[in-house]
C-alpha positions in Angstrom: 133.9 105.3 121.6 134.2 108.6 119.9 133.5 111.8 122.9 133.4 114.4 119.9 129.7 116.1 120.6 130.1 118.2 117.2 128.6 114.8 115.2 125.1 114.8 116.2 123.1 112.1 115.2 120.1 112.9 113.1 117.9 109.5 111.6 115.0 111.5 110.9 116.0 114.3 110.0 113.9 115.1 107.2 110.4 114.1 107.2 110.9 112.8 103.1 113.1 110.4 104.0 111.1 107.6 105.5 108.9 105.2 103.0 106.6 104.7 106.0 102.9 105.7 105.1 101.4 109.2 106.3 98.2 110.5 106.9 96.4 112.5 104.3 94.9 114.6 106.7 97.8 115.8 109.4 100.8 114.5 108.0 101.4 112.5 111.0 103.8 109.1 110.3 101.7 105.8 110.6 102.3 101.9 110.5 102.1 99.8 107.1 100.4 97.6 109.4 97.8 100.8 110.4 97.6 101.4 106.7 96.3 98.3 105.8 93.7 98.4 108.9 92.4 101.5 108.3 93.4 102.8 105.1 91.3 102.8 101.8 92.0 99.7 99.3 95.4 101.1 98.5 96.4 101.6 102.2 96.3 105.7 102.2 95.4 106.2 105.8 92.6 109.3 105.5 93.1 109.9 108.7 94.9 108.8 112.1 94.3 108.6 115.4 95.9 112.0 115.8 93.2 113.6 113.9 90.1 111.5 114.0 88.7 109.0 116.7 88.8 105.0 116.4 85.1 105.2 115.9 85.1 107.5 112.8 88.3 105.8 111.1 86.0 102.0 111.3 83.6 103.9 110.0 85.5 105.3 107.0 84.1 108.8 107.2 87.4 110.3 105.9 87.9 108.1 102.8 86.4 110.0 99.9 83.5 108.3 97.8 85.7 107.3 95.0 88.2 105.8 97.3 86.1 103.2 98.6 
């Protein structure tokens, strides 16, 4: 094992280098899984549950009109 502390380990260290799906709304990282529960027909997630409750995402209140 390697003791040098210099090499820190960064996965994530830019926010544009993950394919995972985001929220329109915040920006917030979500699940492909969470995209295709509560995401418009092309799994864009309008909004999280950072940013909205469970109760407004069901109801799609953040998906625009020509979305649906």
């Amino acid at each position: 094992m390697s003791t040098d502390q210099s090499a820190k380990w960064t996965p994530m260290s830019s926010r544009s280098q993950t394919s995972a799906p985001r929220c329109v709304n915040c920006g917030n990282q979500v699940t492909r899984q969470f995209a295709r529960v509560f995401g418009d027909n092309r799994d864009v997630v309008h909004a999280c549950p950072d940013c909205a409750t469970y109760r407004e995402m069901k109801t799609s209140d953040f998906i625009p009109e020509e979305a649906r």
